[in-house]
C-alpha atoms as one frame of an Amber mdcrd trajectory, in Angstrom:
protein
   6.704 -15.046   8.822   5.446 -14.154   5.247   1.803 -13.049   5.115   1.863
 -12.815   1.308   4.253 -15.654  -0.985   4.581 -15.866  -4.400   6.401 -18.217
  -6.483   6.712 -17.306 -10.350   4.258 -14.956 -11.375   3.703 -13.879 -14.954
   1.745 -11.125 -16.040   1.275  -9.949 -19.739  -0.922  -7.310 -21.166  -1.687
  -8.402 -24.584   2.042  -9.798 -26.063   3.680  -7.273 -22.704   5.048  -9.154
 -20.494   4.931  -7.137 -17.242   5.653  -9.597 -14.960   8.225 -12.648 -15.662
   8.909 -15.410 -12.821   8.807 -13.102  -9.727   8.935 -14.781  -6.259   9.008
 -12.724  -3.372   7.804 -13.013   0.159   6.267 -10.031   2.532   6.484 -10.218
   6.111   3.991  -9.805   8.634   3.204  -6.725  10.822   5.873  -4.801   8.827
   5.909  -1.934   6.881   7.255  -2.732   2.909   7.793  -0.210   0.452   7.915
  -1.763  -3.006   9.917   0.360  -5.232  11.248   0.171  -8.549  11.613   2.268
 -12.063   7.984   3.308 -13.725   7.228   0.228 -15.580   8.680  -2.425 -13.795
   5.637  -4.151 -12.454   4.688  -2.686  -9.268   0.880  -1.448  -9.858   0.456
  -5.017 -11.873   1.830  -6.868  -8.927  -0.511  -4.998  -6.293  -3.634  -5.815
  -9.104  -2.766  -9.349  -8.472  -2.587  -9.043  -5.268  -6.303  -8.247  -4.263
  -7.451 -10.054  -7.977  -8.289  -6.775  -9.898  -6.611  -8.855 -11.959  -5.578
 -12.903 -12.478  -1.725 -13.892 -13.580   0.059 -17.149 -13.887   1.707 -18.509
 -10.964   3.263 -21.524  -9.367   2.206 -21.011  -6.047   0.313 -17.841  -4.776
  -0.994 -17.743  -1.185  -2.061 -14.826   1.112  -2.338 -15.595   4.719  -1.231
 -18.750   4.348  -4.500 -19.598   1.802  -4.413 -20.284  -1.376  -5.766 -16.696
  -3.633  -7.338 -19.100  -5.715  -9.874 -20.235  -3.208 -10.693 -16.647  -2.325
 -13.422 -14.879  -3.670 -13.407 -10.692  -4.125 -15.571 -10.379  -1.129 -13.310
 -12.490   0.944 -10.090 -10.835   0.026 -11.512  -7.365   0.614 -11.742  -8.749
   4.406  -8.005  -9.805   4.055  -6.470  -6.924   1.933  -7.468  -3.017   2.458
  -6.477  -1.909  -0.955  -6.024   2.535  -1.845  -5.253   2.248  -5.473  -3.370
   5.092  -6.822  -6.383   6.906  -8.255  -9.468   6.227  -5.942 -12.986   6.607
  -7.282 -14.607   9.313  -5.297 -18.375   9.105  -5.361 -20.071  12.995  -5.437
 -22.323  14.040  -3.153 -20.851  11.800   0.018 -20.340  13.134   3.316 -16.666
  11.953   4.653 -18.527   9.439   7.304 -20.349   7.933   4.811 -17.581   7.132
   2.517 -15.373   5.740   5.294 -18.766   3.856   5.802 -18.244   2.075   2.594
 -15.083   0.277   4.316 -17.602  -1.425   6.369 -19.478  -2.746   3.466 -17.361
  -6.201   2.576 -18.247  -7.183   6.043 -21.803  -7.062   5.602 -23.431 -10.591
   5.229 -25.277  -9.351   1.924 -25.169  -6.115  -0.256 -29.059  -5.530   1.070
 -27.936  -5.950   4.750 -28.242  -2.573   7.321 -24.864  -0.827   8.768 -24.905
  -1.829  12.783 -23.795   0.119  15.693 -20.528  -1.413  15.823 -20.009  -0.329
  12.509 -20.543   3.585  12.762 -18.642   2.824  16.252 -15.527   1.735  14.609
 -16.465   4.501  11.212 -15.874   6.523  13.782 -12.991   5.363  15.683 -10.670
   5.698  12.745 -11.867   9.153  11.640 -10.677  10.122  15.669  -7.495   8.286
  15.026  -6.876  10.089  11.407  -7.589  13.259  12.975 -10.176  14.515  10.574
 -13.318  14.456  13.048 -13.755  18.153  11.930 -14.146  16.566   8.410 -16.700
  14.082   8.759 -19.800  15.964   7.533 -17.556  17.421   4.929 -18.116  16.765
   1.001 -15.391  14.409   0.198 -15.354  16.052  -2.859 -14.012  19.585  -1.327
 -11.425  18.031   0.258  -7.293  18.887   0.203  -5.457  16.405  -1.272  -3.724
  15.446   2.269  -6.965  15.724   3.756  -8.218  13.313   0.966  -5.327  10.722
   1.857  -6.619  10.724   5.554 -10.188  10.182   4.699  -9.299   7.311   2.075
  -6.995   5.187   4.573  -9.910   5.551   7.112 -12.043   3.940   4.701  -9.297
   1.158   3.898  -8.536   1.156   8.029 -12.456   0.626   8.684 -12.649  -2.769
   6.801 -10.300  -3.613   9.801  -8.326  -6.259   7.180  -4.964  -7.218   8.200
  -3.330  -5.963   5.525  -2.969  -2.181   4.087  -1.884  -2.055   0.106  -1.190
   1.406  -0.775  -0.098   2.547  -4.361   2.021   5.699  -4.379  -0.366   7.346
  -1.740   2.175  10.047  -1.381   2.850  10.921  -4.908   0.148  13.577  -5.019
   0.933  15.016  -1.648   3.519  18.017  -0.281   6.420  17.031   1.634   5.060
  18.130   4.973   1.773  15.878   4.208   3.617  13.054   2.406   6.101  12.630
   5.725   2.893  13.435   7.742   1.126  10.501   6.043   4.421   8.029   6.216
   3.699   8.779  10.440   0.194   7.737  10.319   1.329   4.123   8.243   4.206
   3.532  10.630   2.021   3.940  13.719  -0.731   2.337  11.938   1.463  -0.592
  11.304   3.025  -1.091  15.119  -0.089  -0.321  17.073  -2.753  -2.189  14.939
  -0.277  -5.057  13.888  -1.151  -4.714  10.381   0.966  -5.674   7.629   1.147
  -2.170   5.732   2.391  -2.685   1.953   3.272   0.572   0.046   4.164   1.409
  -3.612   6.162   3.857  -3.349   8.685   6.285  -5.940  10.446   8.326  -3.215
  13.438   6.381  -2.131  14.178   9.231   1.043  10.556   8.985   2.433  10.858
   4.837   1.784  13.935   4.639   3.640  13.286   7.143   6.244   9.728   4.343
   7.365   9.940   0.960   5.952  10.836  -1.755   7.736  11.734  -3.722   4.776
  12.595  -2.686   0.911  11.851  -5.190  -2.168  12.934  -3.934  -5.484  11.597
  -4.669  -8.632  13.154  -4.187 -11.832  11.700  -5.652 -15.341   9.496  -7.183
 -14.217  11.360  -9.430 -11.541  12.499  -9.361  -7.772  16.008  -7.977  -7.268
  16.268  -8.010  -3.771  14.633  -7.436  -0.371  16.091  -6.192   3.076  16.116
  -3.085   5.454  16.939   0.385   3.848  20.538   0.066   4.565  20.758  -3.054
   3.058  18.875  -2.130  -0.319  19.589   1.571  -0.840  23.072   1.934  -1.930
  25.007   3.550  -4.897  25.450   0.382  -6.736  21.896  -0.901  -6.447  20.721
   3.132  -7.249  23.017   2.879 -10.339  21.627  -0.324 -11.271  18.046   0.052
 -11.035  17.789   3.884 -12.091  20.601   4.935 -13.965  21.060   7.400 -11.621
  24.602   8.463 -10.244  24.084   9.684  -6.880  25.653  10.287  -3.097  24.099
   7.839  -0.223  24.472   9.687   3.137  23.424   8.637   6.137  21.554  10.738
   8.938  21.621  10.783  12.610  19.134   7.299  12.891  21.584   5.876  10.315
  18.826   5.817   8.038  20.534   5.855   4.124  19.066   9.104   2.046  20.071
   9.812  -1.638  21.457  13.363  -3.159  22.088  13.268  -6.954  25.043  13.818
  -8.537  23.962  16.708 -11.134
């Protein structure tokens, strides 16, 4: 089942056309890596997503409802949304900025925090592991430690889907395959559909569920790793010669030819 479908979308930024005709469908309670040369319409598509910003389309419907009878505050219940450079307010204490993931689900912006909101604040710092963080200054925080502490926030608005663009891009291996964990449990145990913009093909393969690739602007194709990431489709969409290998989950992984 599809808990995002699109039918011809077009995008343009001024006389740019970013994105031209694409249809594609996600699937629920899976985890998608979107992937795709820089430029090809993957951070326009996710804008559209959660209405940042407003496209032309044929038919665009999350959950089965139509995005154009959804208002901002209503899709923030729908969509959790970690853009690829989050605003980080100064002088915040970690709890209180995974506090502000509570905030679309308050009946009015003058409306007090309730119990079962610093209950489940603090639920998903426990299940991020950063409990030792929580009176911390987001502001000192690593970069991995960062990641955590933003997808708590996104986790706390308890939507029922996760958009993440190129959360790993800033991160070390150990904490970008650390954070890939955390998405793939997230996505089993909580039955949320996690969607992730993502460059690194290896880490994509190695965790999604499902690949779609976009290229120019358009959908190219969509399956599991094995079915996407191959030399011809690598050639294709990156110009890149390379080696596809396989490891002991028969999970595809690329080496270059140099």
């Amino acid at each position: 089942m599809a808990i995002i479908n699109i039918e011809k979308l077009n995008y343009s930024y001024g006389k740019k056309e970013v994105l031209k005709e694409l249809s594609l469908d996600i699937d629920e309670n899976k985890l998608t890596g979107i992937i795709g040369p820089n430029g090809c319409g993957k951070s326009t598509l996710a804008k559209n997503i959660i209405k940042y910003i407003n496209g032309k389309f044929e038919s665009f419907k999350i959950m089965d409802i139509d995005i154009r009878k959804l208002n901002h505050k209503k899709i923030a219940q729908l969509i959790s949304y970690i853009p690829q450079k989050s605003t980080i307010i100064p002088n915040i204490s970690v709890f209180d900025y995974v506090l502000l993931g509570r905030f679309p689900l308050l009946k009015n912006s003058w409306d007090n925090y309730s119990e079962q909101d610093y209950e489940i604040v603090e639920k998903n710092i426990n299940l991020l592991n950063i409990r030792e963080l929580k009176d911390r200054n987001i502001e000192t925080l690593s970069g991995g430690e960062l990641q955590k502490a933003l997808l708590a926030r996104a986790l706390a608005q308890e939507a029922k889907i996760l958009l993440l663009d190129e959360p790993t891009s800033a991160l070390d291996l150990n904490n970008a395959v650390e954070f890939m964990k955390i998405l793939k449990n997230i996505s089993i145990k909580k039955e949320i559909s996690v969607i992730i913009i993502i460059h690194d093909l290896n880490l994509a393969s190695l965790f999604c569920d499902n690949l779609i690739i976009l290229k120019d602007g358009k959908f190219l194709k969509k399956g599991n790793p094995k079915e996407v990431i191959n030399e011809e489709n690598i050639k294709s969409i990156y110009n890149l010669d390379c080696k596809v290998c396989y490891n002991e989950n028969d999970k595809p992984y690329i080496i270059p030819i140099t």
